[in-house]
N, C-alpha and C positions, 0 to 999 in steps of 0.2 A: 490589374496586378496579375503576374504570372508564376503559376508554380511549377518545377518540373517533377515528374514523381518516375525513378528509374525502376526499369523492370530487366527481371534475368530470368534465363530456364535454359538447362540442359536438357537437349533433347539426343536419344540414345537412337541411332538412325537404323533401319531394318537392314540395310543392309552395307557393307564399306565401301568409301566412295575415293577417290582418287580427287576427282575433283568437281569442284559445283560452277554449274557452266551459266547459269544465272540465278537469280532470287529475286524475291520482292515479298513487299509487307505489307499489308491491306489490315483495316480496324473496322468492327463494328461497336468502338466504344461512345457510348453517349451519356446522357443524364437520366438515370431512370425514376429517381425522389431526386426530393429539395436537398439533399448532401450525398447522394448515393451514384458514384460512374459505373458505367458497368458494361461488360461486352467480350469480345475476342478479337486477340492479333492473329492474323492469316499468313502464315509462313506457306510458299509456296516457290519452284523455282525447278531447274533441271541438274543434272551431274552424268560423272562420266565414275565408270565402276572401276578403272584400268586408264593409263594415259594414252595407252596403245588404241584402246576402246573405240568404234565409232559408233559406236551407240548408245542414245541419251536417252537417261531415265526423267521420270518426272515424279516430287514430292511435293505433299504438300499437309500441313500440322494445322490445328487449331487451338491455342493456346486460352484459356481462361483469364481475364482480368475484372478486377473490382477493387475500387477504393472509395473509402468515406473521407470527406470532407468535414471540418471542422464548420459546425452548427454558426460560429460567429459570422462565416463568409457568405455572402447573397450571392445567389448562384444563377440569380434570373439570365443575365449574359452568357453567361460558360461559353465559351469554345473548347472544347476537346479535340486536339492532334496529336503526329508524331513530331518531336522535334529531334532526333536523332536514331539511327539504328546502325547497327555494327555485329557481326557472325564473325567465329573462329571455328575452325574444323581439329578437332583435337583424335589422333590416332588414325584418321578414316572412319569412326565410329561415333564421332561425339559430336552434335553442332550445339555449339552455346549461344545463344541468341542475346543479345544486349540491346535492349529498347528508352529511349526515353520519351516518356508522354506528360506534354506541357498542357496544363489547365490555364488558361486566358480567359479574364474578365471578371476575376476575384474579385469582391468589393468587402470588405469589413463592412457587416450592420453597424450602423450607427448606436450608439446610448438610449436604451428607449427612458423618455422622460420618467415615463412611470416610474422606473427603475429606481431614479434620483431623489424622486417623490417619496417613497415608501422606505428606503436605508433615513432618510432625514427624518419620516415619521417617527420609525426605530427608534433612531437618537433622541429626537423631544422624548418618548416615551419612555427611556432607561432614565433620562435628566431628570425626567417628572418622578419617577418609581422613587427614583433615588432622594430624590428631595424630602417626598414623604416620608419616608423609611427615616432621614433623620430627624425630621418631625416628630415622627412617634418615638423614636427614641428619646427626645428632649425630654416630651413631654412625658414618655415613663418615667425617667430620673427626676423631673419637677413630680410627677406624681408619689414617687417613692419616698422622696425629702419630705412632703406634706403630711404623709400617710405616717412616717418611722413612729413620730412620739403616740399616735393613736394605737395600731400594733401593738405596740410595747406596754404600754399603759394594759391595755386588753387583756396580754399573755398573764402582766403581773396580778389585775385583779382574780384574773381565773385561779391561778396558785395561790393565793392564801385563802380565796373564798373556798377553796374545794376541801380545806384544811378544817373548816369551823363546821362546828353543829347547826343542825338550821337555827336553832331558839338564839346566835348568838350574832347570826349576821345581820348587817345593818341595812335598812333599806335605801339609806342615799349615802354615798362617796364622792369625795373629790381628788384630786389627784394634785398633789403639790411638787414644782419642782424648783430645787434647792439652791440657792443663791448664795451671791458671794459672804452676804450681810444675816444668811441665815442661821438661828442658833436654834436648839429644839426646845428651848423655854420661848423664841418669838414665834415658832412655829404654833406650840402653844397656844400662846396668847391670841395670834393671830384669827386662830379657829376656835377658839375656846372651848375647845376640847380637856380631858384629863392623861395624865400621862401615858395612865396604863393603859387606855384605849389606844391611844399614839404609837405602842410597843407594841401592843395585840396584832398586827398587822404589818408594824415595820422593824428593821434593824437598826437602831440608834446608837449602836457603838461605834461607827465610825463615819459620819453625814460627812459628803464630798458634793463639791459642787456638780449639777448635774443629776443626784438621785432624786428619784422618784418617790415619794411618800404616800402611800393612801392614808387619807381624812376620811375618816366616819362619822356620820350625825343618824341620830336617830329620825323618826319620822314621825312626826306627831301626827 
């Protein structure tokens, strides 16, 4: 693979020239690192000050060049040339130098395995996370469904027991809940309980399917 990479520089000449009677361009660019070109173009040649002039001067420039290569390309081969060059004389004063430097023997690295290895590990590992994560969610919400009536029950007995005198709380309860078929005389009967216990602790003006009732017994 070849890349070309152009190069330009105005160079402001010491002194005006009428005309340039030859030139030439000499490099000491090469590979100094694994991505790194680097070196000097050798501008060099003669001129005439006057067209009248028989007398020939001689120049000569060292221009600075460096370029980085992109990390992807294997550079073990490189060839570094010129592959074109071209000078304009602007005023007598100006030479603008236009250079192109071709890099041969470009290779794109290949894909290292590893690479492919470890984005796929990635992926099992975000699938896996993910998995779990709904896992635990599941199983909070089935946790949460199991736990609601115990909660609740809990919160209730706390509030009315926090209400009584000690000498009046009961040492065992049960927690009744209310049915469709339920009335507070079979509730009653059912616990053989007396009314006013029954009332001591709950509100019987209006049983809806779904409340909750604490049952008190005493403790022999």
């Amino acid at each position: 693979m070849k890349k070309i990479v152009p190069f330009k520089k105005d160079i402001t000449l010491e002194t005006n020239i009428s005309e340039i009677s030859s030139i030439s361009l000499e490099h000491t660019l090469k590979l100094k690192e694994e991505n790194l070109v680097s070196g000097e173009f050798i501008i060099s040649g003669t001129y005439k000050m006057t067209e009248a002039s028989l007398n020939i001067d001689s120049f000569e420039y060292k221009l600075p060049f460096d370029i980085s290569i992109d990390q992807k390309y294997d550079t073990t081969d490189l060839d570094v040339d010129i592959n074109d060059f071209y000078y304009e004389v602007t005023n007598g004063e100006i030479l603008s130098i236009n250079i192109e430097v071709v890099l041969d023997g470009l290779e794109e690295k290949p894909e290292k395995e590893e690479s492919r290895v470890t984005e796929e590990k990635v992926e099992t590992l975000e699938d896996t996370r993910e998995e779990i994560q709904q896992n635990q969610t599941v199983q909070m919400v089935s946790n949460e469904e199991m736990t609601n009536e115990e909660v609740d029950t809990d919160n209730t007995v706390k509030s009315i027991f926090e209400d009584l005198d000690e000498n009046e709380r009961y040492a065992v309860y049960k927690v009744h809940i209310v049915t469709e078929n339920d009335t507070t005389e079979s509730i009653i009967q059912e616990y053989e309980i007396n009314r006013e216990d029954l009332e001591a602790y709950n509100d019987l003006t209006d049983l809806k399917i779904g409340d909750k009732l604490i049952i008190p017994s005493h403790e022999n």
